[in-house]
C-alpha positions as CSV (number, residue, x, y, z in Angstrom):
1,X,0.0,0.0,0.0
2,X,0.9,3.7,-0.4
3,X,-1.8,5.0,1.9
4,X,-3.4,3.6,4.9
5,X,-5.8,5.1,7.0
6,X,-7.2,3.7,10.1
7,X,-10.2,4.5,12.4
8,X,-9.2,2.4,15.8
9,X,-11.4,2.6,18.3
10,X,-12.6,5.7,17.4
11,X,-16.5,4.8,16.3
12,X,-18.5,3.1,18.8
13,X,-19.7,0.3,16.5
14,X,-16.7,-0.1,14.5
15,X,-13.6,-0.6,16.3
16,X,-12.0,-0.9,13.3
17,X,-12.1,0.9,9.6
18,X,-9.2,1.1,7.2
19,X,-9.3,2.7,3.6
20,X,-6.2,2.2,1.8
21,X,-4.6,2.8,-2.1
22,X,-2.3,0.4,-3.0
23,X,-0.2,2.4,-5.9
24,X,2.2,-0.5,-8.3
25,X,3.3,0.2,-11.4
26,X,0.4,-1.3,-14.2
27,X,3.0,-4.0,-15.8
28,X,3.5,-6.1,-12.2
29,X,1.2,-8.4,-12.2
30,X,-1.3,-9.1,-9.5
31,X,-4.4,-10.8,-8.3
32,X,-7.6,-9.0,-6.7
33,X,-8.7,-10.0,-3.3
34,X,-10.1,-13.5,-2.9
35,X,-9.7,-15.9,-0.1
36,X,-6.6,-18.3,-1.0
37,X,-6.4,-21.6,-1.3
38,X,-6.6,-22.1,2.4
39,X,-9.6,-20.6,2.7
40,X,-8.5,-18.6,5.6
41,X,-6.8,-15.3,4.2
42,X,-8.6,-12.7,2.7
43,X,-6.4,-10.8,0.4
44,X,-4.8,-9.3,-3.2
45,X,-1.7,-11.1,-4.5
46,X,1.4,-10.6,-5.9
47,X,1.9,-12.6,-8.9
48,X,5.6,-11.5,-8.8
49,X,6.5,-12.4,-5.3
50,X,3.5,-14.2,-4.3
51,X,2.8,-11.9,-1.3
52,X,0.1,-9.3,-0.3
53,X,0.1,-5.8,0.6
54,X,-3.1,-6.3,2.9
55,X,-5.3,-9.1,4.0
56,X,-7.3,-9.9,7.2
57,X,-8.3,-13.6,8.1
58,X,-11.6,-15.2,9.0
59,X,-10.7,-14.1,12.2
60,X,-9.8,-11.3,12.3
61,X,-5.8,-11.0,12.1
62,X,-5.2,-8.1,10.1
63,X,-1.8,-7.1,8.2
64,X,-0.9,-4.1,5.6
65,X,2.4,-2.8,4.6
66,X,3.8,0.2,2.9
67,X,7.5,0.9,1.2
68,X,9.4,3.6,2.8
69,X,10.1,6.3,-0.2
70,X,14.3,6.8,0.1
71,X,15.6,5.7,-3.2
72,X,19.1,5.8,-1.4
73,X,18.1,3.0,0.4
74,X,17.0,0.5,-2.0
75,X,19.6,-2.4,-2.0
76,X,19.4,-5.6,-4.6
77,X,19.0,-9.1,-3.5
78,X,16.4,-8.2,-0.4
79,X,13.7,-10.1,0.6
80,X,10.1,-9.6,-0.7
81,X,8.5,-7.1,1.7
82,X,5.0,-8.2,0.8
83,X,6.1,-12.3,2.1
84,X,5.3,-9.7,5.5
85,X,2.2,-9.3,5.7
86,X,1.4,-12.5,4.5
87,X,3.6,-14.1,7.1
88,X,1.7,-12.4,10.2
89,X,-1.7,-13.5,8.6
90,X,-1.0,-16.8,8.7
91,X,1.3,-16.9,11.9
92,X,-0.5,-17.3,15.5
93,X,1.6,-14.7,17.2
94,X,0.4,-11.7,19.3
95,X,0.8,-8.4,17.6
96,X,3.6,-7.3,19.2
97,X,5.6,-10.4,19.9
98,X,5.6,-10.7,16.1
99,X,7.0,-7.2,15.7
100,X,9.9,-7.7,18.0
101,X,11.4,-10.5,16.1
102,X,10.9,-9.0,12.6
103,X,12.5,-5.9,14.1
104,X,15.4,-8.1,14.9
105,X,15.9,-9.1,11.1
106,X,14.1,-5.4,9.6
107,X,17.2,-5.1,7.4
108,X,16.7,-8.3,5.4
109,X,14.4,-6.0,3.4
110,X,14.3,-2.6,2.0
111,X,13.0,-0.7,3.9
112,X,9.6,-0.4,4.6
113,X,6.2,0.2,7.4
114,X,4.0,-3.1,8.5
115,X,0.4,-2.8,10.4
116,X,-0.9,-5.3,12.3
117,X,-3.0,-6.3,14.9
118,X,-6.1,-8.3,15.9
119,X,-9.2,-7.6,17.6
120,X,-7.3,-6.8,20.8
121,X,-4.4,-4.8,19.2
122,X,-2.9,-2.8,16.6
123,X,0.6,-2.1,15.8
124,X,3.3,-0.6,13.7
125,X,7.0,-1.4,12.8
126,X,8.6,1.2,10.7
127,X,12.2,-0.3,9.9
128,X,14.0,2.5,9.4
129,X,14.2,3.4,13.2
130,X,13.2,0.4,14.3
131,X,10.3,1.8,16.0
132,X,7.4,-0.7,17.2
133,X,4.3,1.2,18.5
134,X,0.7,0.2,20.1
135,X,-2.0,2.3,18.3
136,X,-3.5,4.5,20.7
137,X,-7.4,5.1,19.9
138,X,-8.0,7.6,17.1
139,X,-7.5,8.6,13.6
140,X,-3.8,6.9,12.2
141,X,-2.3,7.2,8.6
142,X,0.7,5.7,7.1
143,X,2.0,6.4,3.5
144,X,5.5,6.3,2.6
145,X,7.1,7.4,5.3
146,X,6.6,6.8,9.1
147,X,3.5,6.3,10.9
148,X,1.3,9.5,11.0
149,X,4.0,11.7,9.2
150,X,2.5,14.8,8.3
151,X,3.0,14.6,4.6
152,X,-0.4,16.8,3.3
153,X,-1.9,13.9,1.7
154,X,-2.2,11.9,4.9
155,X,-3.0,14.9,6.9
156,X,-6.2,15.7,4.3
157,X,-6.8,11.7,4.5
158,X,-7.0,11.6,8.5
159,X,-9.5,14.8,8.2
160,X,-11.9,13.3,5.7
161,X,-11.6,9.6,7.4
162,X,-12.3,11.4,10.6
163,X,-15.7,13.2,9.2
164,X,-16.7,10.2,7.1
165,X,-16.8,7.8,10.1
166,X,-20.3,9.7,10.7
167,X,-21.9,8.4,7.4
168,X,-21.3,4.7,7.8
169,X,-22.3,1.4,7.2
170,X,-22.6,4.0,3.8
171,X,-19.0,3.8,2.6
172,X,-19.1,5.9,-0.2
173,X,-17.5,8.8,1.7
174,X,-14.8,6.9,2.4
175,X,-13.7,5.9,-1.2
176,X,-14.4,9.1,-2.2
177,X,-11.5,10.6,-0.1
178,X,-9.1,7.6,-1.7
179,X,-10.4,9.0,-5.1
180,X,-8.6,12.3,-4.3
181,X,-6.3,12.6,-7.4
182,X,-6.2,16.7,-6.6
183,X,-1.9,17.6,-6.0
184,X,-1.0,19.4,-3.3
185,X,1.2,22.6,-3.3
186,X,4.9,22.3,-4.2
187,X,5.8,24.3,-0.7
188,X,4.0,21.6,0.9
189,X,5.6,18.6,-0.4
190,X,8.3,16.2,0.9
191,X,11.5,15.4,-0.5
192,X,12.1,12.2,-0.4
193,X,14.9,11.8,-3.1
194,X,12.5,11.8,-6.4
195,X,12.3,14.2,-9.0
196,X,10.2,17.3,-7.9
197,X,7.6,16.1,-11.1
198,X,7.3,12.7,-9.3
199,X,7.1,13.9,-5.9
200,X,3.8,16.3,-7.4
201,X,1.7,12.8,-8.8
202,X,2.6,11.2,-5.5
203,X,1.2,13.9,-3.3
204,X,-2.4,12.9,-4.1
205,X,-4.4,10.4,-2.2
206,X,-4.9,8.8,-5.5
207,X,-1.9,8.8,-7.8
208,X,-1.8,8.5,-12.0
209,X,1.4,8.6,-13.8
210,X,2.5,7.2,-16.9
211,X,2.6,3.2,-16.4
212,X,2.4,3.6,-12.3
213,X,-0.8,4.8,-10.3
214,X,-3.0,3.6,-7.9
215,X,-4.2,-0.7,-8.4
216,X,-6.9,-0.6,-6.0
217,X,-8.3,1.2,-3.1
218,X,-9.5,-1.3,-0.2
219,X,-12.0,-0.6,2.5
220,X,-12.2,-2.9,5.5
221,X,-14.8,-2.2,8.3
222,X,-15.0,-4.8,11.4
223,X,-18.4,-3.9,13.4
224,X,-19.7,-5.5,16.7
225,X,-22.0,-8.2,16.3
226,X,-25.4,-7.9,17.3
227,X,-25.7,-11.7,18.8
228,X,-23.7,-14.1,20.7
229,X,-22.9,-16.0,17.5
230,X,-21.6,-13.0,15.9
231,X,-19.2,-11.0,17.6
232,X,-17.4,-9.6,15.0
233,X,-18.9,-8.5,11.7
234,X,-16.3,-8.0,8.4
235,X,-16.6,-6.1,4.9
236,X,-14.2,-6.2,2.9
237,X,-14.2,-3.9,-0.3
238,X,-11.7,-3.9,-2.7
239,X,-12.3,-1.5,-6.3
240,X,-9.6,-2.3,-8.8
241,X,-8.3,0.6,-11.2
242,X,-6.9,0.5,-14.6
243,X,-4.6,3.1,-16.2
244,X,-5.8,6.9,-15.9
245,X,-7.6,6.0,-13.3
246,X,-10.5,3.8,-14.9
247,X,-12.6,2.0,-12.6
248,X,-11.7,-1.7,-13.1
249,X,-13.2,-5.0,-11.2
250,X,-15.2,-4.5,-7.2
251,X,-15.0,-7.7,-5.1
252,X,-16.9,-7.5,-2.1
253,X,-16.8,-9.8,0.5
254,X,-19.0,-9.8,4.0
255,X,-18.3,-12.5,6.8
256,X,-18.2,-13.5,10.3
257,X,-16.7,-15.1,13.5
258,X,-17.7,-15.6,16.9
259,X,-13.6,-16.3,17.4
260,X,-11.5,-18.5,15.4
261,X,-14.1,-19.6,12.8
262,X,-16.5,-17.7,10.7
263,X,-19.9,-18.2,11.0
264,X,-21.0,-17.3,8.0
265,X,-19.2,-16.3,4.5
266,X,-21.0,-14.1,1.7
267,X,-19.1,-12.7,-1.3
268,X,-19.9,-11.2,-4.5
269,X,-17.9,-9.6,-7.5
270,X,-19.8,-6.5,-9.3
């Protein structure tokens, strides 16, 4: 992903809402979300590498990852950040525990920022400073940098996420705001080692540039059951784009769990 926003604890029905835009350049090949072969993870592919930029499972682990923008760092012959994500999904590790040893072996990959958490947790490795942090409740985002940088497109992100918590189970607010192709000033940009050009079609929330732009734009909710046998309620949304920004393929997927097992599994493609 290049831009995750997350709502944790900060709704009383949904403990948890991420939107996120996962920007790739158009020629590496990927899958759209589906559950994999195990029938446990919910999640895009990587056709390339075979791992994911963000998945949850049935129930209710939770993993997404952006690369840290520093051209300077990027090394040959590293391992594949998104084998991350899809490591803590299917591992049975708490949260944290998990972050400690990965921070131990961060620089076996370039660097880069992981998310993760379960219903009980959320947390963040960013591997440049080795920093692992609890989410506090409230309004988080993550894009290419470290965790709640104030790059503008993160801080205009956080505001809209923040007012568009208001309008759900309606979720159209919310992929309106990753929709945002609008650049933000040159004064207000960050340098992060790209060409001035580059670093204007990265400052939006949605990104198009010639053969690289945003692939999909996710949005997760997890709401609080309204019976014993359904604690935890899951959407899972994720609308596929094509180059300059055409819509492509929506899978959406709505399950639950009462703990380890879901209780039920719906999911359609539009």
């Amino acid at each position: 992903m290049c831009l995750i926003l997350v709502a944790w604890r900060a709704h009383p029905d949904y403990p948890l809402v991420v939107a996120a835009n996962r920007d790739e350049f158009f020629a590496r090949p990927t899958a759209a979300a589906a559950f994999w072969p195990d029938g446990d993870i919910l999640a895009g592919r990587d056709l390339k590498e075979g791992g994911t930029w963000m998945g949850i499972t049935r129930n209710g682990r939770f993993a997404a990852l952006t690369n840290y923008r520093d051209p300077a760092l990027v090394r040959e012959g590293k391992a594949s950040r998104g084998q991350l994500a899809a490591s803590f999904l299917a591992a049975t590790a708490e949260p944290m525990d998990w972050l400690a040893e990965l921070s131990g072996r961060r620089d076996d990959y370039n660097p880069f920022n992981i998310l993760v958490g379960h219903a009980g947790t959320l947390a963040c490795l960013e591997s440049t400073t080795g920093t692992v942090r609890q989410l506090e409740p409230g309004v988080h985002g993550l894009s290419n940098h470290l965790f709640n940088s104030p790059w503008p497109k993160v801080v205009a992100a956080k505001s809209a996420l923040s007012d568009a918590l208001a309008a759900l189970p309606d979720d159209a607010p919310l992929l309106e705001m990753l929709r945002d192709d609008r650049p933000h000033a040159d004064a207000m940009l960050p340098r992060t080692g790209v060409s001035l050009e580059f670093e204007r079609l990265l400052s939006s929330a949605f990104v198009k540039a010639p053969g690289y732009g945003t692939r999909s734009s996710t949005i997760l909710t997890v709401s609080r059951g309204d019976t014993p046998a359904s604690t935890c309620r899951f959407t899972f949304d994720e609308q596929t784009w094509l180059p300059g920004g055409k819509p492509g393929a929506r899978c959406r997927y709505r399950f639950s769990s009462p703990s380890s097992t879901a209780c039920s599994t719906i999911s359609t493609r539009v």
